[in-house]
C-alpha positions as CSV (number, residue, x, y, z in Angstrom):
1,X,105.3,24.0,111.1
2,X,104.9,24.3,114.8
3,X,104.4,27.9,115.5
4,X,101.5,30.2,116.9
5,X,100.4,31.3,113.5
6,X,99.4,27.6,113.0
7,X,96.8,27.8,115.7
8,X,94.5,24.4,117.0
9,X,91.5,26.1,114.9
10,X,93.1,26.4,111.9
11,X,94.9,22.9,111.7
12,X,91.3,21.8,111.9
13,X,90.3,23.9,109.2
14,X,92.3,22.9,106.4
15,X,92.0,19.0,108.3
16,X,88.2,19.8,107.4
17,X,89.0,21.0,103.9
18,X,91.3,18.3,102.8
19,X,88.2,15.9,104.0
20,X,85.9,17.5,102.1
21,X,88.1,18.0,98.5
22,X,88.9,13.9,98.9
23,X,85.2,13.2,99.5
24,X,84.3,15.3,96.4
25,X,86.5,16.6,93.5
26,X,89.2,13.6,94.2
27,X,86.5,10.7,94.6
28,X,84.7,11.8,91.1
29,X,88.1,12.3,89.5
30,X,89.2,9.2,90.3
31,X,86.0,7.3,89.7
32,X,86.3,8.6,86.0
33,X,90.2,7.8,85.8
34,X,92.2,5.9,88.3
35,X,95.7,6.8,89.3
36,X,98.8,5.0,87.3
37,X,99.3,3.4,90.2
38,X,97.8,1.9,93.8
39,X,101.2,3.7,95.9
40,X,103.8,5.8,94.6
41,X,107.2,6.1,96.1
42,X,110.7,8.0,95.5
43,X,113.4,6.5,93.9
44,X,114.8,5.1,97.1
45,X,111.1,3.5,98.0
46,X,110.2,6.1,100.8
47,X,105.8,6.6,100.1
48,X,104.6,9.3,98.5
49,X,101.4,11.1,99.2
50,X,98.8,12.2,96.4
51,X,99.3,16.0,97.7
52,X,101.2,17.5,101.1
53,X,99.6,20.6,103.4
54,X,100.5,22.6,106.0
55,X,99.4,19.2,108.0
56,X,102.2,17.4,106.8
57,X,104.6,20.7,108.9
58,X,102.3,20.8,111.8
59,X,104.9,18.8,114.2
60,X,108.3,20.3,112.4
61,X,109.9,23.0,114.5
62,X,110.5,26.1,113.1
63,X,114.4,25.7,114.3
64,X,114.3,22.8,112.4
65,X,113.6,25.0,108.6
66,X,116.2,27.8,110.1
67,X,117.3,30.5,108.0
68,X,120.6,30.1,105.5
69,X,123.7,30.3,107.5
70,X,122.4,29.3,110.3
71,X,122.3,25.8,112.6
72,X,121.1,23.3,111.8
73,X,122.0,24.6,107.9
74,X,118.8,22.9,106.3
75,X,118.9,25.7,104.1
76,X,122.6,26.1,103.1
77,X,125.6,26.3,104.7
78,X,125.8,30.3,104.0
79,X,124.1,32.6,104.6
80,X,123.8,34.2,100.8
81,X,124.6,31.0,99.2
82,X,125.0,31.5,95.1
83,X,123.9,35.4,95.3
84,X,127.4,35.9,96.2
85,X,129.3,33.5,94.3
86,X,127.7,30.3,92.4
87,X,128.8,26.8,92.8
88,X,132.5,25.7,91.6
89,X,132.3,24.4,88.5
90,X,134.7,21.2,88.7
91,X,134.9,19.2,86.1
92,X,136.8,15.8,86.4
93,X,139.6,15.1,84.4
94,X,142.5,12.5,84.1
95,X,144.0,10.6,80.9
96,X,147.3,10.0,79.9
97,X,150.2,11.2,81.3
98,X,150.8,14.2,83.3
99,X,150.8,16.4,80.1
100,X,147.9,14.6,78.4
101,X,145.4,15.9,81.6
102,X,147.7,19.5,81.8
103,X,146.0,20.2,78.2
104,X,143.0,19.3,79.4
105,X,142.7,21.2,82.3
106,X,143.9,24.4,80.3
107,X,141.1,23.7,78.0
108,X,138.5,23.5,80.5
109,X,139.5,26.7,82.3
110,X,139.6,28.5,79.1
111,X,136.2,27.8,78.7
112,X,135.4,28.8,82.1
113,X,135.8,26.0,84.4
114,X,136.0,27.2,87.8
115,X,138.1,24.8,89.7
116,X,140.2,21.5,89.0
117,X,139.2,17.8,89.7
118,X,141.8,14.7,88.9
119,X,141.1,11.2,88.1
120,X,144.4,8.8,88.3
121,X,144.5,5.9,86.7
122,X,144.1,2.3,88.1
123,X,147.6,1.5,89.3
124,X,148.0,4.7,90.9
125,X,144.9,4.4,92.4
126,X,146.1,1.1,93.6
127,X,149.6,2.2,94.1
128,X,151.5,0.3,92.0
129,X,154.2,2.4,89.7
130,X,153.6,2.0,85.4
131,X,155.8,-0.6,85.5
132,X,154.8,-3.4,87.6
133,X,153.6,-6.2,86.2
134,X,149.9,-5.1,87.5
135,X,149.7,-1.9,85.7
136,X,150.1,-3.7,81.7
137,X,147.0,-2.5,80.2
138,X,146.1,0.5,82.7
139,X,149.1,3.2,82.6
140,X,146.9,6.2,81.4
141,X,143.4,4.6,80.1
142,X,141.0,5.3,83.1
143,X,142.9,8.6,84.6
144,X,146.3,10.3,84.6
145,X,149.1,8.2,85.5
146,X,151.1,9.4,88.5
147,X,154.0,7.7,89.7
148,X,156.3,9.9,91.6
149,X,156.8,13.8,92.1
150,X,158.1,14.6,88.1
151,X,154.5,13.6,87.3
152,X,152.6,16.0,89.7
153,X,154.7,18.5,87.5
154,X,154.2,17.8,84.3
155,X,150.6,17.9,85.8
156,X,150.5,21.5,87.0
157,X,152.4,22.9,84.9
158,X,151.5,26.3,84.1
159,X,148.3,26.5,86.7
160,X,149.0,28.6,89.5
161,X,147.5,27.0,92.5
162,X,147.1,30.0,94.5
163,X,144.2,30.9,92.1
164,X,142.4,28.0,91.5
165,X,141.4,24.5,94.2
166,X,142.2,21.0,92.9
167,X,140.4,18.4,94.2
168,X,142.1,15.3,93.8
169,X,140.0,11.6,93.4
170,X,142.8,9.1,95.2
171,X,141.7,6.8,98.1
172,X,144.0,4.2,99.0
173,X,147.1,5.9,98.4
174,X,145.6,9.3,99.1
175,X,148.1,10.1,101.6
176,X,151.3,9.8,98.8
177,X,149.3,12.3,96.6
178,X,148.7,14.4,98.8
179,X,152.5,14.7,100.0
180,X,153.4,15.0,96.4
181,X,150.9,18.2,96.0
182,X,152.6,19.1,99.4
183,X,156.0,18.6,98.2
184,X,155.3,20.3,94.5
185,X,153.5,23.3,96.4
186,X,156.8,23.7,98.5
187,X,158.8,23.7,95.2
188,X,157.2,26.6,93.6
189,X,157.2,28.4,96.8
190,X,153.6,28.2,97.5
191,X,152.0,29.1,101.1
192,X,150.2,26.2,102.3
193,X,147.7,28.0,103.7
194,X,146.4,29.7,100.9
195,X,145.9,26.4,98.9
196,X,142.6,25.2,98.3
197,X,141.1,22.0,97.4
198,X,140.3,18.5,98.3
199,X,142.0,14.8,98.8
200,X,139.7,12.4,99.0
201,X,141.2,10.0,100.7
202,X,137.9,8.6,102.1
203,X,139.0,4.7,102.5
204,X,135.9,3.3,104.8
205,X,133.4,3.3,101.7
206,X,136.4,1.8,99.5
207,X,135.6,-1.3,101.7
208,X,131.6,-1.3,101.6
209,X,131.4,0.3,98.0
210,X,134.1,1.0,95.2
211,X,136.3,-1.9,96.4
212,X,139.7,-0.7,95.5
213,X,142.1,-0.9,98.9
214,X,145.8,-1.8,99.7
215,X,146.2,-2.1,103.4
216,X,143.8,-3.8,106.9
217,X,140.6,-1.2,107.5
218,X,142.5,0.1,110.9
219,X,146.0,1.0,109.3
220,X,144.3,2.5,106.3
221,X,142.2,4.7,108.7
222,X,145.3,5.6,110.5
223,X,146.5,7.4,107.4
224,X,143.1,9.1,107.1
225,X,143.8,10.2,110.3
226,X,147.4,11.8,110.1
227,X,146.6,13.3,106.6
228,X,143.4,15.4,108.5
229,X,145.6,16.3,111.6
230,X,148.5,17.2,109.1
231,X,146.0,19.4,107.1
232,X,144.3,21.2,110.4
233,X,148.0,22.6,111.0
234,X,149.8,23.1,107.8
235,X,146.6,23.8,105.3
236,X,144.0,25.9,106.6
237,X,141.9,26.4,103.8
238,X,142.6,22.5,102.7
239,X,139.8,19.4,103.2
240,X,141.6,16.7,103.9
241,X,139.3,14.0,103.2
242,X,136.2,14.2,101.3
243,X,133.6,11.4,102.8
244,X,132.2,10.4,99.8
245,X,128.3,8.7,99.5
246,X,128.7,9.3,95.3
247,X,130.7,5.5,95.2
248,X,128.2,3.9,97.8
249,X,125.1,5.6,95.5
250,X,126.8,4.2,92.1
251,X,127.2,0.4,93.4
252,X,123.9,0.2,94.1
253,X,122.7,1.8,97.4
254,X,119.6,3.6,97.9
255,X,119.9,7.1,98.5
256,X,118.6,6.8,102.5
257,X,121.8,4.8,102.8
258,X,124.4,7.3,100.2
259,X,123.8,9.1,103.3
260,X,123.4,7.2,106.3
261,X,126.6,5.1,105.4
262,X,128.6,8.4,104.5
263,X,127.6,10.3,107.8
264,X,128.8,6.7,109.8
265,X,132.1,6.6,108.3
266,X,132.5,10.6,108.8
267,X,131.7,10.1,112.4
268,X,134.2,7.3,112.6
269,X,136.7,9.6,110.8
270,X,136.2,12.5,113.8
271,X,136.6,9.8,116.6
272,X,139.6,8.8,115.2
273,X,141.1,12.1,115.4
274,X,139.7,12.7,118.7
275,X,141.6,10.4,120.5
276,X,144.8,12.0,119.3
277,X,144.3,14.8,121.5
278,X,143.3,17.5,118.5
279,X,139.9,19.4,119.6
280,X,137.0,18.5,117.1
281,X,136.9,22.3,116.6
282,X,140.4,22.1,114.9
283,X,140.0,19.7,112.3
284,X,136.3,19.7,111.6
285,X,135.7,22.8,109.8
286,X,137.8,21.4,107.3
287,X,135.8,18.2,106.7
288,X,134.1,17.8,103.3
289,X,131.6,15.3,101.7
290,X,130.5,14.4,98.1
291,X,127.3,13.0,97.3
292,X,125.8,12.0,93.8
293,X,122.8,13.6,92.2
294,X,120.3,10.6,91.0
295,X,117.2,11.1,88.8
296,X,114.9,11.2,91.5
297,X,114.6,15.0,91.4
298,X,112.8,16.0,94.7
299,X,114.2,13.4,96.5
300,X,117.7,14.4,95.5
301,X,116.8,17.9,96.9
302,X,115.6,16.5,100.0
303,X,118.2,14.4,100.9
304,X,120.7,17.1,100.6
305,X,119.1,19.2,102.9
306,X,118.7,16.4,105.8
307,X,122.3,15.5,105.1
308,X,123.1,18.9,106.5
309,X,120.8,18.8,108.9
310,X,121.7,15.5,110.0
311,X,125.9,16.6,110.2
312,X,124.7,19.8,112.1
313,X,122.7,17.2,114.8
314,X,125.6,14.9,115.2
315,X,128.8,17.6,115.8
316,X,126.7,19.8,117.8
317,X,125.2,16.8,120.0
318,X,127.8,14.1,119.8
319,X,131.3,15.8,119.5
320,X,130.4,19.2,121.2
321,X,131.5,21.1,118.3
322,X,131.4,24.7,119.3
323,X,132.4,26.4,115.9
324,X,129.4,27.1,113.4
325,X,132.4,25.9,110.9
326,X,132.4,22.8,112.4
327,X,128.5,22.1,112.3
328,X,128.6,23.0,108.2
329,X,128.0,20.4,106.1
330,X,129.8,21.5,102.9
331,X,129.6,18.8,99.2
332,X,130.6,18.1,96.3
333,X,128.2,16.7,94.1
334,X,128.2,14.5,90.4
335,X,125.6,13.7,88.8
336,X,124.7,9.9,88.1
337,X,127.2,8.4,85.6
338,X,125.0,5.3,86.5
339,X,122.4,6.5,85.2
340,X,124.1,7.1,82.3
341,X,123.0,5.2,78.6
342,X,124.5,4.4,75.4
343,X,121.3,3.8,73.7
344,X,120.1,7.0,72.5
345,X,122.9,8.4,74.5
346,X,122.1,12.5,73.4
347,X,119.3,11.8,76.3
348,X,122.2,11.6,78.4
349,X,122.2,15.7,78.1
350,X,119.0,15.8,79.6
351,X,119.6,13.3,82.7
352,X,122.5,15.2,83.5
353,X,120.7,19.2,83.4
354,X,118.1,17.8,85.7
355,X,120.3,15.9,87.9
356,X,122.5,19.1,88.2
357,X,120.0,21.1,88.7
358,X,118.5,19.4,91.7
359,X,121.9,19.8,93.0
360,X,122.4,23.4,93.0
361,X,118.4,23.8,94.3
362,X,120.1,21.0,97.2
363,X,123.0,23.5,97.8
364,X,126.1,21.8,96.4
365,X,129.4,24.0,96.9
366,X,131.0,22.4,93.6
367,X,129.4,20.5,91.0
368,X,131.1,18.1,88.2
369,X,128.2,17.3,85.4
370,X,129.0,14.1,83.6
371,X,129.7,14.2,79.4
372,X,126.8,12.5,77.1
373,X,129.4,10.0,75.9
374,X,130.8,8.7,79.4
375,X,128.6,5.0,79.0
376,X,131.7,4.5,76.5
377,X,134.6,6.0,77.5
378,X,136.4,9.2,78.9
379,X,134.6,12.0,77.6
380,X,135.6,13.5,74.6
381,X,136.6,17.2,74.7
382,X,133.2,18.4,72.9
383,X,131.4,16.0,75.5
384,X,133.1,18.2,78.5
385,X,132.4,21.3,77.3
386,X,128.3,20.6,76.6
387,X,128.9,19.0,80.1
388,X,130.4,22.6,81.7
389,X,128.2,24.7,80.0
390,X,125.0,23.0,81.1
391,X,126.6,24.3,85.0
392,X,126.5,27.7,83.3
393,X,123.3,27.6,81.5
394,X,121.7,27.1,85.1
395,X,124.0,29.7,86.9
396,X,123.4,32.4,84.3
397,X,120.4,31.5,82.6
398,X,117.5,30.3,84.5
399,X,117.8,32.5,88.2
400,X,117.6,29.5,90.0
401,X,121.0,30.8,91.9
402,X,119.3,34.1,93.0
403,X,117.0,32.8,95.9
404,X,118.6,31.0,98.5
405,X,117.0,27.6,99.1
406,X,113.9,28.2,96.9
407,X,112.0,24.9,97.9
408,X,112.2,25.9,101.3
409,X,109.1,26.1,102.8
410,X,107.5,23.5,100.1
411,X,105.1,20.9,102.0
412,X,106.5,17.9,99.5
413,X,110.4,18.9,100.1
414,X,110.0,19.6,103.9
415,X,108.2,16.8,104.6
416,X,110.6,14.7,102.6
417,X,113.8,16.3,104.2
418,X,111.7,15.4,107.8
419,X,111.4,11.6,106.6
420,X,114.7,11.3,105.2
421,X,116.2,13.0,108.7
422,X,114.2,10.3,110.8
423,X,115.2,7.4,108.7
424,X,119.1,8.3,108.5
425,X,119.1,8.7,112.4
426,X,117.1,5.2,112.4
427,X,119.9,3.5,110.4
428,X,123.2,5.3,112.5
429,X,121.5,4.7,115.8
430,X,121.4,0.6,114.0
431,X,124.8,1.2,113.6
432,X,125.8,2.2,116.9
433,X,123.6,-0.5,118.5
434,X,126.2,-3.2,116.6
435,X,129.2,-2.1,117.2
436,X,130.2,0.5,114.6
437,X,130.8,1.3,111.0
438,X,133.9,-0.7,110.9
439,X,132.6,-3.6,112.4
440,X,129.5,-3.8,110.1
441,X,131.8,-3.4,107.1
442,X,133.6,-6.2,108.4
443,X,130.6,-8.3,108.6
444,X,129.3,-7.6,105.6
445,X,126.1,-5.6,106.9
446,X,126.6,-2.4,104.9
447,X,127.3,-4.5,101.3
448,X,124.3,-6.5,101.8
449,X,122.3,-3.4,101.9
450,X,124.0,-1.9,99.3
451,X,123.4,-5.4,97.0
452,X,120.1,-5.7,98.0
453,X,118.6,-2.4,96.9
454,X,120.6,-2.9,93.4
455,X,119.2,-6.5,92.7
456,X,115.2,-4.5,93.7
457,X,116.2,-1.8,91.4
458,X,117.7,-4.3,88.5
459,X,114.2,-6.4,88.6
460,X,112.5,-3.5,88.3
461,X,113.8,-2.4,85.2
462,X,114.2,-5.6,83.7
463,X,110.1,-5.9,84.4
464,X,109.6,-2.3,83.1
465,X,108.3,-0.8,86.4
466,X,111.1,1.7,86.4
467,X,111.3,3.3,83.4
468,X,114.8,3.7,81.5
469,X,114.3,6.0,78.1
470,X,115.8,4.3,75.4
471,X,116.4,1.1,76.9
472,X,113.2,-0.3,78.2
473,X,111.0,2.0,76.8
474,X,110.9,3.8,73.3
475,X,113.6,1.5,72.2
476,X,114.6,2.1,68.7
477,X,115.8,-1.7,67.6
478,X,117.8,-0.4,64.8
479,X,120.0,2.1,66.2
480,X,123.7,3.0,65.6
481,X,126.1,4.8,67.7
482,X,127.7,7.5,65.5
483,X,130.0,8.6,67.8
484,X,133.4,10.0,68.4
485,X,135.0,8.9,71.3
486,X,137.9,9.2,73.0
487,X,141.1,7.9,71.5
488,X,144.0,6.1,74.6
489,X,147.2,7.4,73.2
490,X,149.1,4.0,72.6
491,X,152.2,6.3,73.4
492,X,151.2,6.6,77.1
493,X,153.1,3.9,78.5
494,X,156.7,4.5,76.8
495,X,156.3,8.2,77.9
496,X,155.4,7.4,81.4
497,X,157.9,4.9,81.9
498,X,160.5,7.0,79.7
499,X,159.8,9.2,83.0
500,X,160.2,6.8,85.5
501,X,163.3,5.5,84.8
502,X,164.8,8.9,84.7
503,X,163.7,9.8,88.4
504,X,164.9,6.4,89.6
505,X,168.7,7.0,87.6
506,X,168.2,10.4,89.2
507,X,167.8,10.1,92.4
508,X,170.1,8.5,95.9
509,X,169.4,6.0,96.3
510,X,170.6,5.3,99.5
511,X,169.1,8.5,101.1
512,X,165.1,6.9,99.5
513,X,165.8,3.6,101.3
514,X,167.1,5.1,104.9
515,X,163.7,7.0,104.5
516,X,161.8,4.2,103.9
517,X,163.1,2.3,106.9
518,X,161.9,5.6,108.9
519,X,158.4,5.5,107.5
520,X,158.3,1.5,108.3
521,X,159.4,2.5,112.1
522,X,157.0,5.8,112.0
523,X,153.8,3.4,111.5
524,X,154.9,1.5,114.4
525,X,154.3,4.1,116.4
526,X,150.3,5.2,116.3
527,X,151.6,8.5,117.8
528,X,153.6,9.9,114.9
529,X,151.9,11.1,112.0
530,X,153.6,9.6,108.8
531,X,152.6,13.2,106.4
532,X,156.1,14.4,107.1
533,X,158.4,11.4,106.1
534,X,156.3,10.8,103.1
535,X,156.5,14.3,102.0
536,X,160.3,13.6,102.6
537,X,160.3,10.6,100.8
538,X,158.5,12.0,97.4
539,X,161.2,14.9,97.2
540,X,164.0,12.6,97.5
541,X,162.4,10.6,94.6
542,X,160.8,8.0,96.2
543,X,157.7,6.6,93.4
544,X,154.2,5.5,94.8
545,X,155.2,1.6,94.7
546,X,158.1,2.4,96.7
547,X,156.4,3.6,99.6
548,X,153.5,1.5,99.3
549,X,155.5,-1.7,99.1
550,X,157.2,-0.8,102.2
551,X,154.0,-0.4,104.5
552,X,152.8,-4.0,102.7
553,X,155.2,-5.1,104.5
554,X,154.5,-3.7,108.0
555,X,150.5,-4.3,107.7
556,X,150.2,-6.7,105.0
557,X,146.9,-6.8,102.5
558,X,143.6,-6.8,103.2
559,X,140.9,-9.8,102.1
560,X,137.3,-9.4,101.9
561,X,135.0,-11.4,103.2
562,X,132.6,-12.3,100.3
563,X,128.9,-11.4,100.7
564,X,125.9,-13.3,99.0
């Protein structure tokens, strides 16, 4: 690292040594045995060196490394990181109807889960209510089924929210959720501003990744937009939107890209909000990401730490962020249900401590660790808690938590972070150059890349060249899966619409569709923000298909444009 007590003589020295120990111990090594392989490389193809020296840090500033706390936040976002309280332990869950995942959540926070995470199911994720025609076969199966405010009850029931954050998994009809937490939070008599948690409601990489949206890319950004602005005045301690890199990383993208891609659409987020007038110092500290863990240990650790240095760079230098708040990259982090296996799927245990574990030596804020059994369905209860108590074997056990950023200073990870910095600004500055993340989304630019790196990585296992335990290498040809997994309830559905019915009987109707007219003419005006009508309409008992139907017919659908 560039600093005096690297002086010209010394560089020269150990230049001198490394000459010497490749010209000697290395060359009659290898003349004995040669190496596995002619070039090694991460996961994500960046080279790797045989070994890395204090010549790999000579041209890294000091400011670069920084201290925890401190900008550019290479080294953590705070200042004492885990010594003062270790990651939130967040495991997902979502099945069933709003009671179903209420049981669950009690179970995990019995067993020391630290804060909440909810999975919906697919036609709330897609907004359509249990009953369409859409939603036969999904009410329940994949996540919780939510169709309108008596749901969000039934699925907080007994949980004070004051005491523990929920981070809720939604994208396209993110903004309804969160009105209904909103609107639920109101009825118990919560204060907004000591509720803490998450929305996701990060739509951009729905479009280049995960592939579930309702609405055209500018009107959905629009309500990524008014829920932020809504949150930076109503929810203080509340992230609005969680820019996500996890769904990019599990359809296929190399890790370079998880972030590159992610730190494009959060940049696109902030410009958005800009030009409503709202100082980037208002809304930003409140902007959260979520990244996956892959197996790719060291890289995983590097690319954490460029991430934040990379967010640091671009509020600081782009948006003028003043606010140390607003320069903090803070994430969630998953490991790899990709990587995931139901051969031999116990081995799943393994892939999941290591990913984890490169996560919390990365500096995740909240971590969810995925259950053995996940390659078959939603993870059994027993499969959860194995799950939660590998986050607490490494927070009590091992005393990885009690040195802030131990791999700082290592020649591989710095060097690594360094690389990883210089190739995400490589790929953003690409961006730029071509008109913007929307605009390459649109063309198909960012799913290409994303397709591309899979199809490398699929013809690499299918030859053998990456290694996957259990299925293309020590395969046992006779196996059987003696496994319990879990059961769908085939009661779900005449529960949840049991419920429905009853809130539509319930409510008046003629006060839900005045309000819906008002939200159609409140999105024909780009200046309003449409938080407050929707938080109106879910109290008067308006259901997710309601609303969502009515802006269909303001902004229509959106169509991808297919890439091969």
């Amino acid at each position: 690292m560039t600093d005096s007590s690297h002086n010209r003589s010394e560089v020269d020295t150990l230049a001198q040594q490394l000459a010497a120990w490749e010209q000697a111990e290395l060359k009659a090594f290898l003349d004995r045995q040669a190496e596995r392989r002619a070039q090694f490389e991460t996961y994500g193809t960046i080279p790797v060196q045989r070994v890395y020296t204090a010549l790999d840090l000579q041209d890294t500033p000091l400011e670069d490394v920084g201290l925890p706390g401190q900008y550019p936040y290479t080294r953590g976002p705070y200042p004492t990181m885990y010594r003062a309280r270790t990651w939130t332990m967040r495991q997902i869950a979502g099945f069933g109807t709003g009671e179903d995942t209420n049981k669950r959540f009690k179970y995990l926070i019995a067993n020391g889960q630290t804060g909440l995470s909810v999975d919906f199911d697919m036609p709330t994720l897609m907004g359509y209510d249990s009953d369409h025609p859409m939603s036969v076969g999904e009410v329940g199966r994949e996540g919780v089924a939510i169709d309108s405010l008596a749901d969000m009850e039934a699925l907080f029931e007994g949980i004070d929210l004051e005491q523990i954050s929920v981070s809720l998994t939604i994208n396209p009809s993110a903004w309804i959720l969160l009105a209904m937490f909103v609107a639920f939070a109101e009825q118990r008599g919560y204060d907004l501003n000591k509720l803490s948690g998450t929305i996701q409601a990060d739509i951009l990489k729905e479009y280049m990744a995960q592939k579930e949206w309702i609405y055209p890319i500018q009107p959905s950004v629009r309500l990524v937009r008014d829920g932020i602005t809504y949150c930076a005045r109503h929810m203080k301690r509340f992230n609005p939107v969680n820019i996500s890199g996890y769904h990019i990383s599990e359809a296929g993208a190399s890790p370079l890209h998880e972030v590159a891609f992610t730190l494009a659409n959060g940049i696109h987020y902030v410009e958005e909000v800009i030009k409503t007038g709202m100082p980037v110092d208002e809304f930003a500290p409140r902007l959260s990401f979520y990244f996956v863990s892959q197996s790719d240990f060291f890289e995983e650790i590097a690319k954490f730490r460029a991430a934040r240095r990379c967010w640091a760079k671009i509020m600081k230098n782009r948006f003028g962020a003043q606010k140390p708040e607003s320069m903090r990259l803070r994430f969630h982090c998953q490991t790899a249900a990709a990587s995931l296996t139901q051969p031999q799927y116990k081995n799943n245990i393994v892939r999941t401590s290591l990913q984890a574990l490169s996560a919390v030596l990365g500096g995740a804020q909240s971590l969810h660790t995925n259950g053995m059994d996940e390659a078959f369905t939603i993870p059994t209860e027993e499969a959860m808690k194995i799950a939660l108590r590998t986050q607490q074997i490494i927070a009590a056990e091992t005393n990885v938590a009690n040195v802030v950023d131990p791999l700082g200073g290592s020649y591989y990870v710095e060097s690594l972070t360094n690389e990883f910095e210089r190739r995400v600004f490589e790929v953003l500055d690409e961006i730029d150059t071509n008109g913007g993340i929307v605009k390459q989304i649109e063309e198909g630019w960012c799913q290409r890349h994303i397709s591309d790196f899979a199809y490398q990585v699929a013809l690499k296992k299918q030859s053998g060249e990456k290694q996957v335990i259990g299925v293309n290498a020590f395969v046992e040809k006779d196996e059987t899966f003696d496994i319990e997994t879990h059961d769908y309830n085939p009661e779900t559905v005449e529960r949840q619409l049991s419920r429905l019915k009853r809130v539509r009987a319930e409510r008046d109707e003629p006060t839900v569709q005045a309000l819906l007219a008002r939200l159609q003419a409140v999105v024909e005006d780009e200046s309003q923000n449409v938080m407050p009508v929707t938080i109106e309409l879910v109290k008067a008992g308006a259901t997710m298909g309601d609303i969502v139907e009515a802006l269909r017919e303001v902004w229509g659908s959106y169509r991808e444009t297919p890439v091969f």
